[in-house]
Structures are given as structure tokens and as C-alpha cells.
C-alpha positions in Angstrom: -85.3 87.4 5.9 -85.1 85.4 9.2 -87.8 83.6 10.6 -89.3 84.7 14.1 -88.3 82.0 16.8 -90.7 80.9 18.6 -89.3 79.4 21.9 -92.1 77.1 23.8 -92.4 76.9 26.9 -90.5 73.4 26.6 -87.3 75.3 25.6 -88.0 78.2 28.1 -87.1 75.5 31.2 -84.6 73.6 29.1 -82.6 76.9 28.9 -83.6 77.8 32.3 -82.2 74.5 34.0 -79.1 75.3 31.3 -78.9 78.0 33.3 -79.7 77.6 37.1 -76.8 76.9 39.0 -74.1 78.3 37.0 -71.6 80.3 38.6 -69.2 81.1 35.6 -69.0 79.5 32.1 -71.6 80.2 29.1 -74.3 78.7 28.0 -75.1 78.7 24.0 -78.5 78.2 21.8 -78.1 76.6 18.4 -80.3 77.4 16.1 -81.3 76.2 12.8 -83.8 77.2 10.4 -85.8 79.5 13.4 -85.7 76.6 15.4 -83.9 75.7 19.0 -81.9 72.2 18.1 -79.3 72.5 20.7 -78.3 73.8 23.8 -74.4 73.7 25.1 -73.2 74.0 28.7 -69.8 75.0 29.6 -68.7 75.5 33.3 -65.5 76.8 34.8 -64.4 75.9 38.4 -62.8 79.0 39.3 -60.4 79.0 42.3 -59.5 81.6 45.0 -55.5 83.0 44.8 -54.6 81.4 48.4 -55.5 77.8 46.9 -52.3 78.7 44.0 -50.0 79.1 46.8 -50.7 75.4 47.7 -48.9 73.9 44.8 -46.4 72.0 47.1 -48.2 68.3 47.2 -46.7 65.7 49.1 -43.5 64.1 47.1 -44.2 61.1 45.3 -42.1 58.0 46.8 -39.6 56.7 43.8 -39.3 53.0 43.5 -35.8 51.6 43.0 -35.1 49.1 40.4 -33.7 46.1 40.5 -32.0 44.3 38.0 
């Protein structure tokens, strides 16, 4: 059977500040043997439809070559 976790206060704000802030993305608890050992933060920038129709940057200048 499992062990309980017991999540300290320490680990309450360390998941908490994993958390604050994040507009999408996920945030995962590792645990090992009934104990917190890791937290992982992934974020994704997610950008509005008009900012796609923007795909025409300025052209890049070529430079010639010269032999």
C-alpha cells in the first residue's frame, strides 16, 4: 500500500509559487517513496489569431559575392 504524503507547509508555497502566475502550461509533482522530490514548470506563450496574419517580416538584404 502507498504511503500517505504529507506535504509541509514548505512544499505548500513551493507549489504555490509553481503555480502563481501561470497562464497556460502545467505544472507536475514528482514523487518518490511518499515524498515531494521535484517540481516541473512548463509554460506556453499563447498568441492571439491577428498576430498569425503578421507573418510577412521585413526581407532580409542578400549580400553579393565576390570572387
Amino acid at each position: 500500500m502507498a504511503k500517505p504524503l504529507d506535504v509541509d507547509e514548505l512544499w505548500t508555497k513551493r507549489i504555490l509559487q509553481s503555480v502563481n502566475g501561470l497562464e497556460y502550461g502545467t505544472v507536475q509533482i514528482v514523487v518518490h517513496d511518499g515524498r515531494i522530490v521535484q517540481i516541473e514548470r512548463t509554460e506556453r506563450k499563447r498568441f492571439e489569431a491577428d498576430s498569425a496574419s503578421q507573418r510577412h517580416l521585413p526581407e532580409q538584404k542578400q549580400h553579393k559575392r565576390t570572387p
